[in-house]
Phi, psi and omega in degrees: 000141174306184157237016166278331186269354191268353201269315176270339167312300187295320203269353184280317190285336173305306195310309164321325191179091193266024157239014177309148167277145202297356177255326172269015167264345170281330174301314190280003175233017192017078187216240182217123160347291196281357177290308177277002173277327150284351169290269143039285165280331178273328177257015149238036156260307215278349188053044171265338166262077187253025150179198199224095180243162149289136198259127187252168169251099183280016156270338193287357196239027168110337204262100191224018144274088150289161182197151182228124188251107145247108175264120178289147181199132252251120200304327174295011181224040152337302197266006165240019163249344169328290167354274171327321188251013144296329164275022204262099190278358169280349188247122275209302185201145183228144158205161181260097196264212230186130188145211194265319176221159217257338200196121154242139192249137114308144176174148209276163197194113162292350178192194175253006177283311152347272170314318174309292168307336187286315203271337187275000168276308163317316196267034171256339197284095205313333182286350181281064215286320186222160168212169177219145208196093159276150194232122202292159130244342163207129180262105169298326162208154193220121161069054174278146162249166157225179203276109170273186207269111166260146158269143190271000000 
């Protein structure tokens, strides 16, 4: 085996179970303790591997409004409304595309008065020129990874 393969292997078993213990992924990859601790280790030093979380559900716990903000924005200030909305801890995921808007956030809502309020706080921001705000009704799939590809 590579260590290319051992390497999408190991990331592969994490995804399958990112609390497995370094003895049963050298067991399930037949390889040494210390052979996947170093592995292990070069792929959270290299930030291919940047943490270890729990996939939480936010709905079961109140957060049952999703919501997709696509936002226009004066262009030099793309990188400080990005910010602004990293510090949003309810916005989920933010990105900067290519389209019609400069920038779209996700982000979690206990009701739609929440959600209402998140956004009419956002939209106080002058850099902010136009925004459109979809409300998820069902997420077919959500925070999903995948399985890279090994060659055998």
């Amino acid at each position: 085996m590579t260590y290319e393969n051992l390497d999408r292997k190991l990331i592969n078993a994490l995804l399958d179970d990112g609390r497995a213990s370094l003895r049963s992924l050298a067991d399930d990859l037949d390889v040494s303790v210390t052979t996947v601790s170093n592995h292990l280790s070069t792929l959270e030093e290299e930030g291919i591997i940047e943490g270890y979380t729990p996939k939480v559900d936010y709905d079961k716990i109140g957060y049952d409004v999703t919501a997709i903000l696509q936002l226009k924005v004066e262009g030099s200030a793309l990188p400080d409304v990005t910010d602004s909305l990293r510090e949003h801890e309810q916005m989920i995921s933010v990105y900067e595309v290519t389209g019609d808007y400069d920038i779209i956030a996700i982000g979690k809502f206990a009701d739609t008065d929440d959600m209402n309020a998140e956004i009419k706080s956002l939209l106080t921001d002058p850099e902010i020129l136009e925004s459109n705000t979809s409300v998820v009704l069902n997420a077919a799939v959500e925070h999903e990874q995948f399985e890279l590809e090994v060659e055998e």
